[in-house]
PASEBA-1860 file (N, C-alpha, C; in nm, 3 decimals):
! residues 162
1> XXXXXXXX> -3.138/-1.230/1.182/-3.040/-1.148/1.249/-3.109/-1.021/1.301 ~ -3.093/-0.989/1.434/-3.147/-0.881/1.510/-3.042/-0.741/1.433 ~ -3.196/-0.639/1.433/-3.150/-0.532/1.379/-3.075/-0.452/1.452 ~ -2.938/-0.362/1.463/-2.880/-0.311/1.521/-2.945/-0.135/1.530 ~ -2.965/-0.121/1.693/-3.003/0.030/1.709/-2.935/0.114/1.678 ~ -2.965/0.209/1.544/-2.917/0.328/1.512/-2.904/0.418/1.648 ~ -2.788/0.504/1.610/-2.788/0.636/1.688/-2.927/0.732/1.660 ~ -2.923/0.778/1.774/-3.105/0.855/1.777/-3.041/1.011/1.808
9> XXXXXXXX> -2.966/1.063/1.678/-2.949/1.162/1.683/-3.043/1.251/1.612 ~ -3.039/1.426/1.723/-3.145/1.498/1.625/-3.126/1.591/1.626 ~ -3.056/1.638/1.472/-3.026/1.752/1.404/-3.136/1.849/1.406 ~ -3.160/1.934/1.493/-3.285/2.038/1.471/-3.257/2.112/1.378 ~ -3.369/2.151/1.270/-3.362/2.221/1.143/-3.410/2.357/1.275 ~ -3.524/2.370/1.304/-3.604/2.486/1.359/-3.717/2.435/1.453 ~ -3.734/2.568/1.534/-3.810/2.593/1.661/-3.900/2.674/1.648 ~ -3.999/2.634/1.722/-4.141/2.748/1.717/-4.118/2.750/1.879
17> XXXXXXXX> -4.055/2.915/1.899/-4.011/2.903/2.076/-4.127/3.017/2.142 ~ -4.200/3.087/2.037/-4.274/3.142/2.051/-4.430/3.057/2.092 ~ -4.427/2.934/2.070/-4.597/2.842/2.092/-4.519/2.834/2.231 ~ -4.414/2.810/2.307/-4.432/2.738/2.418/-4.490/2.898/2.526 ~ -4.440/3.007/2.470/-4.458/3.128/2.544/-4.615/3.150/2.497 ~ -4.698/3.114/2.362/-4.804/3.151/2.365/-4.924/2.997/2.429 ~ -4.884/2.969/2.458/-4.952/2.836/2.488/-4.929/2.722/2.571 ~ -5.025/2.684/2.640/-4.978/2.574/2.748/-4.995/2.462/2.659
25> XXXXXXXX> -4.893/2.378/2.646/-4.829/2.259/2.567/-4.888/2.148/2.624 ~ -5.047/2.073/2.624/-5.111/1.956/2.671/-5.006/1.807/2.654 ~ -4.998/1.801/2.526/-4.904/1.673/2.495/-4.860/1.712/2.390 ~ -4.758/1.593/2.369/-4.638/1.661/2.227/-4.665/1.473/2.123 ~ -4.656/1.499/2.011/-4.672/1.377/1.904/-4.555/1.408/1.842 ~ -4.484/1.253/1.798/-4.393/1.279/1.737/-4.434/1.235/1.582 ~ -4.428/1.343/1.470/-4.504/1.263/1.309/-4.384/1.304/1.231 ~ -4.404/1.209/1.095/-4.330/1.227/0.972/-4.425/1.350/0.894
33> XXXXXXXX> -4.351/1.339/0.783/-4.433/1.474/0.713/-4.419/1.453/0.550 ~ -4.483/1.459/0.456/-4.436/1.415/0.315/-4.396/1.515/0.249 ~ -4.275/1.495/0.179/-4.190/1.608/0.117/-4.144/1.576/0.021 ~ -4.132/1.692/-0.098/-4.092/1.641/-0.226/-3.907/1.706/-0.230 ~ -3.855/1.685/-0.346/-3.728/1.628/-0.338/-3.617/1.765/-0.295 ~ -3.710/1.862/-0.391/-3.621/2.007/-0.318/-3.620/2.043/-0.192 ~ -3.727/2.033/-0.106/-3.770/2.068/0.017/-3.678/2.004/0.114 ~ -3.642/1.855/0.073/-3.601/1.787/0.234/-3.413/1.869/0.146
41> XXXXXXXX> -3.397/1.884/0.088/-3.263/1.936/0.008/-3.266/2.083/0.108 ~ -3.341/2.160/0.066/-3.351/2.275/0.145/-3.376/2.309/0.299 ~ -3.398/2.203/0.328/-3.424/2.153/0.523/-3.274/2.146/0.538 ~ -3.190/2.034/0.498/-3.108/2.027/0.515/-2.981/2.111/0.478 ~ -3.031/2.143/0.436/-2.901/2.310/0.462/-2.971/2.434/0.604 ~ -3.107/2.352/0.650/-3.113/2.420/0.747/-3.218/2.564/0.744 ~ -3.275/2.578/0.680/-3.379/2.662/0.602/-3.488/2.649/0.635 ~ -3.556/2.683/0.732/-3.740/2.657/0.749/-3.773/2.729/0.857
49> XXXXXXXX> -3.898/2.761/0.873/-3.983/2.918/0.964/-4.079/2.802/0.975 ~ -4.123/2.817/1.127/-4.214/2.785/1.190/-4.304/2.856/1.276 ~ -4.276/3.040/1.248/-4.332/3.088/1.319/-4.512/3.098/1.261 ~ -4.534/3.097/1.196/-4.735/3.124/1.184/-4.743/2.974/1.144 ~ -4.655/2.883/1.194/-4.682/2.737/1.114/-4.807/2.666/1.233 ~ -4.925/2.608/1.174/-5.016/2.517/1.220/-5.074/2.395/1.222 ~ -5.177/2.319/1.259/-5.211/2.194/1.172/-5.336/2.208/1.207 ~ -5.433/2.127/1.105/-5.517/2.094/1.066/-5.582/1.986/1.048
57> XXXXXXXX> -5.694/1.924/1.103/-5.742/1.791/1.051/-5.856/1.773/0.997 ~ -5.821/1.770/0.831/-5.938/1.758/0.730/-5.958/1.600/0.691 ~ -6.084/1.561/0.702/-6.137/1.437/0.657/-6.011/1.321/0.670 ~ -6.008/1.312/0.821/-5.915/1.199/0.841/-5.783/1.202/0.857 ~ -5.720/1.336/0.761/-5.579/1.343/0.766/-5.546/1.508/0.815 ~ -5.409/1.486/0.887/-5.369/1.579/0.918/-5.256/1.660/0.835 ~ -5.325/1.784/0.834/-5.209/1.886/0.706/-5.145/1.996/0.794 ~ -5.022/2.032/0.767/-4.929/2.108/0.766/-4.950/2.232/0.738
65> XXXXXXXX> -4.978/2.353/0.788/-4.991/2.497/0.678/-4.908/2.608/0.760 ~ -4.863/2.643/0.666/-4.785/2.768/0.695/-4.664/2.736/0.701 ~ -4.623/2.700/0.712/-4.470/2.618/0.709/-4.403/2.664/0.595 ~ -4.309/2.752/0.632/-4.202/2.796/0.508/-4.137/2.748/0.479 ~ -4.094/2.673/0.425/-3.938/2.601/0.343/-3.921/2.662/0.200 ~ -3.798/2.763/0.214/-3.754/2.824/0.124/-3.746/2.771/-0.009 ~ -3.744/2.809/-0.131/-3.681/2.729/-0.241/-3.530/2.729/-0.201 ~ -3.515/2.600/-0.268/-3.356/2.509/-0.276/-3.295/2.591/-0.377
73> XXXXXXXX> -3.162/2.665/-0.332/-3.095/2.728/-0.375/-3.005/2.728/-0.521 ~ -3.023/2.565/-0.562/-2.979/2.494/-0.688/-3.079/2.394/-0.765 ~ -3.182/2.440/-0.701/-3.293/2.362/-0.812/-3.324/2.465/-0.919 ~ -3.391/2.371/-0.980/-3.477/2.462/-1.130/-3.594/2.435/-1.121 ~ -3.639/2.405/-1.287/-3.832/2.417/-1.272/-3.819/2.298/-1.178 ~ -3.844/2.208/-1.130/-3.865/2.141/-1.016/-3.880/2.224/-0.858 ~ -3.857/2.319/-0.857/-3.883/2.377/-0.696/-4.013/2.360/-0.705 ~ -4.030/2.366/-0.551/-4.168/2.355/-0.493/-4.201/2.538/-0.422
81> XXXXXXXX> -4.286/2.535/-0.395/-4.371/2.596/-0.364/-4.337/2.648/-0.185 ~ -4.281/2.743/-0.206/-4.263/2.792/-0.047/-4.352/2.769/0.095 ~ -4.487/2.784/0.114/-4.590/2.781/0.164/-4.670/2.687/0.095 ~ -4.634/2.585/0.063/-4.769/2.489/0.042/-4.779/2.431/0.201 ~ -4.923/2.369/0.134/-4.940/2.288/0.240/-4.935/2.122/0.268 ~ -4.878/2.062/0.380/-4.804/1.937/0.335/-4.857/1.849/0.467 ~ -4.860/1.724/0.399/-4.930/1.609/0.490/-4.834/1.567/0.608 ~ -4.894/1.533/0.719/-4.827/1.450/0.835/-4.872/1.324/0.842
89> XXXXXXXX> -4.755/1.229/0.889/-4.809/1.136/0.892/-4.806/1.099/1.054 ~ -4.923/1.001/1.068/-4.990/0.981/1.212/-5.039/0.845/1.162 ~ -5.006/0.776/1.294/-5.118/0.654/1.287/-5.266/0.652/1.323 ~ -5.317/0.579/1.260/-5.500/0.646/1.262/-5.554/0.659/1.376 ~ -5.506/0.584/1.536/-5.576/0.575/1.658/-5.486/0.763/1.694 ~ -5.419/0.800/1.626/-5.341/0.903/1.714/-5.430/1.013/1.624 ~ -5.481/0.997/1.481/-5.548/1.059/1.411/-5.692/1.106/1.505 ~ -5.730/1.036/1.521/-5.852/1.034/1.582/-5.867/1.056/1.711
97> XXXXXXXX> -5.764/1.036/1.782/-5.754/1.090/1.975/-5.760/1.257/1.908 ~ -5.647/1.291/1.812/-5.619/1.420/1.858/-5.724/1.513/1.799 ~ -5.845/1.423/1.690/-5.929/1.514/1.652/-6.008/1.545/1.731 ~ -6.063/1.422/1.804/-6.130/1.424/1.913/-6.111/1.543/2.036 ~ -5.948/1.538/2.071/-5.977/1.647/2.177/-5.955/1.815/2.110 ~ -5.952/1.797/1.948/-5.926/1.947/1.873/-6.038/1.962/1.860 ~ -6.154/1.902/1.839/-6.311/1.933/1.834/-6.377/1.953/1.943 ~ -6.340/1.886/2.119/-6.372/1.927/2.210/-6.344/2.051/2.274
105> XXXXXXXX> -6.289/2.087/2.236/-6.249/2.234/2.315/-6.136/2.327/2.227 ~ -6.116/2.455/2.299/-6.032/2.549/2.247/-5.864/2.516/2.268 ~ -5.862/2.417/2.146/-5.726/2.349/2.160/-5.680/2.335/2.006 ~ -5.567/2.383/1.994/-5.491/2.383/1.840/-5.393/2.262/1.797 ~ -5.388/2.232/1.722/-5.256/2.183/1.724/-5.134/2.265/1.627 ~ -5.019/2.298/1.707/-4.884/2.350/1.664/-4.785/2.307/1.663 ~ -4.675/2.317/1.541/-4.578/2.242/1.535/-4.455/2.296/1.586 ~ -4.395/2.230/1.697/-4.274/2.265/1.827/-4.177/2.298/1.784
113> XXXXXXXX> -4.104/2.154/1.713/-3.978/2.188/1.660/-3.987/2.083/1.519 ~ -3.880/2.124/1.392/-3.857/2.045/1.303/-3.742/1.996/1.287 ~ -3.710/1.863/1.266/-3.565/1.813/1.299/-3.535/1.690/1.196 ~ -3.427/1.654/1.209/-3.379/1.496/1.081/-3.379/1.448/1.210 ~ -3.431/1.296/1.231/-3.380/1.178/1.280/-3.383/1.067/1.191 ~ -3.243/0.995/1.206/-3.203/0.911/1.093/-3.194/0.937/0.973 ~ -3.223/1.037/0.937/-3.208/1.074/0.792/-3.326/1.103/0.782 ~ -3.467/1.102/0.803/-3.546/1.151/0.826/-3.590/1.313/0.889
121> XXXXXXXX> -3.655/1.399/0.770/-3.752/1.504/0.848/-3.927/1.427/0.935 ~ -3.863/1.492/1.066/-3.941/1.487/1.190/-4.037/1.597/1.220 ~ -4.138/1.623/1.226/-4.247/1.703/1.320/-4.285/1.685/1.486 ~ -4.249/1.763/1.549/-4.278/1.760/1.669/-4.398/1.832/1.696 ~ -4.545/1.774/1.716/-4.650/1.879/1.716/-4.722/1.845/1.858 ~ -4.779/1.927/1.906/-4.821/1.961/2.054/-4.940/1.993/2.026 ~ -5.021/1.940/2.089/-5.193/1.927/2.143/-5.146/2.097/2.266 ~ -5.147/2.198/2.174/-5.213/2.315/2.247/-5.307/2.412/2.305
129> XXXXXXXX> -5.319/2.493/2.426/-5.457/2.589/2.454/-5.392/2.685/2.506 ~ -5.456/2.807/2.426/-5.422/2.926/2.423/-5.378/3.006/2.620 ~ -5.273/3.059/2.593/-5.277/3.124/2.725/-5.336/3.266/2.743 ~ -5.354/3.266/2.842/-5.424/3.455/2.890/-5.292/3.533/2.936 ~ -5.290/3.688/2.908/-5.179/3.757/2.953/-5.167/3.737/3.042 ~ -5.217/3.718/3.179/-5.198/3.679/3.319/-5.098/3.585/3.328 ~ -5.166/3.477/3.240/-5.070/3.340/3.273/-4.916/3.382/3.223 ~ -4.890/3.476/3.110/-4.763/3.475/3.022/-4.689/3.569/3.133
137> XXXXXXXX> -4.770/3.656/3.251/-4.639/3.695/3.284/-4.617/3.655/3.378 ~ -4.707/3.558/3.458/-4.694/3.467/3.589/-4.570/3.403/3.541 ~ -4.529/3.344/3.435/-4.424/3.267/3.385/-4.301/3.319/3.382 ~ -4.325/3.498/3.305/-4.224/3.547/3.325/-4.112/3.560/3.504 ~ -4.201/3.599/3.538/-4.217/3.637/3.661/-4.097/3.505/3.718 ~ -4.182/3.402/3.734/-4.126/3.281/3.785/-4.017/3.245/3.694 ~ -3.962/3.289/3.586/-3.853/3.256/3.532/-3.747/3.359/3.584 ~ -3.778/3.484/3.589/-3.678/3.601/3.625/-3.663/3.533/3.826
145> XXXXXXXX> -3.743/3.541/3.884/-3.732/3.448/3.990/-3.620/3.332/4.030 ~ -3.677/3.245/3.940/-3.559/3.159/3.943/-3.415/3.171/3.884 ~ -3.410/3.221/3.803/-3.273/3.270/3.750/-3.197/3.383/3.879 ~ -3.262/3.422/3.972/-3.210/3.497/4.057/-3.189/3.421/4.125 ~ -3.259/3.332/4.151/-3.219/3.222/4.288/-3.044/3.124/4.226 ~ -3.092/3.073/4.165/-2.976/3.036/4.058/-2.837/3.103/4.103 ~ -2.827/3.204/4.026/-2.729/3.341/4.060/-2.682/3.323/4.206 ~ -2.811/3.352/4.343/-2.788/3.374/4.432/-2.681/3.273/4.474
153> XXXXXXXX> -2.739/3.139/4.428/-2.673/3.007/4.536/-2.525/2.998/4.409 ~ -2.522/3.052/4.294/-2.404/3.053/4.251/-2.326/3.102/4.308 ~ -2.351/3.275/4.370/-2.233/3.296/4.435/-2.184/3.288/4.586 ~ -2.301/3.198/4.653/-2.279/3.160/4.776/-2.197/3.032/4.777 ~ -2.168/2.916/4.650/-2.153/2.825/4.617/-1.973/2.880/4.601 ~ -1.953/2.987/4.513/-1.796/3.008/4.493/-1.784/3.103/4.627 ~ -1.859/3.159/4.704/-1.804/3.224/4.841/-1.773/3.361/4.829 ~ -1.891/3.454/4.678/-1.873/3.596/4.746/-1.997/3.631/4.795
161> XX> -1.958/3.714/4.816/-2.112/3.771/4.931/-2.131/3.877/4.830 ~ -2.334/3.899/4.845/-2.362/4.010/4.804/-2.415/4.133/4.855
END
């Protein structure tokens, strides 16, 4: 019997909205992440900082650091550890592309957003390279830009004049 497609809903826990402003975003990977029992408890009430969060690829595998997940508000001696550091999981050809282009050049990898799909905690991590102030306010620039244009044809669209 053919398996029936779940809904592909995705509860975002948290955003790192600050990597897309510090960094041009090459490609994005979608990984699991291994978590012990308080942590995915404490995700799911929605609890986690991704701002100084990074990754790393030591001897084959890729780790997680900086990543805050609070202690769980009703655990005991069982809590974990606020800032540990925690494994992703990747399949080994994706292991090895992305070491490959993190060893070729001035490229990080950072984690985008953290989210449940299916009941599952998700990592969204991006093959990043650092931007220059130039570039961050060329962006600005072109965002304040377009949001004016926007505006403009909004109110030519309902018919007041400015």
């Amino acid at each position: 019997m053919a398996k029936k497609k779940k809904n592909q809903d995705r509860s975002v826990i948290a955003t790192n909205r600050k990597a897309r402003h510090d960094f041009h975003i090459l490609e994005t990977y979608e990984c699991g992440i291994a978590l012990v029992g308080t942590e995915i408890k404490s995700l799911r009430e929605g609890k986690a900082s991704l701002v100084e969060a990074f990754a790393t690829i030591d001897n084959g595998e890729v780790w997680l650091r900086n990543l805050h997940i609070p202690e769980y508000s009703m655990g005991s001696w069982t809590n974990h550890s606020p800032r540990r550091t925690r494994k992703l999981l990747l399949h080994r050809s994706e292991i090895d592309t992305l070491d490959g282009k993190v060893r070729d050049g001035s490229r990080t990898l950072i984690p985008l957003s953290l989210y449940l799909k299916d009941g599952r905690v998700k990592v969204e991590l991006g093959l990043a390279q650092g931007k220059q102030s130039h570039d961050k306010r060329e962006a600005i620039k072109r965002r304040t830009e377009d949001r004016e244009i926007a505006r403009d044809l909004g109110r030519k669209f309902k018919g007041i004049k400015a």
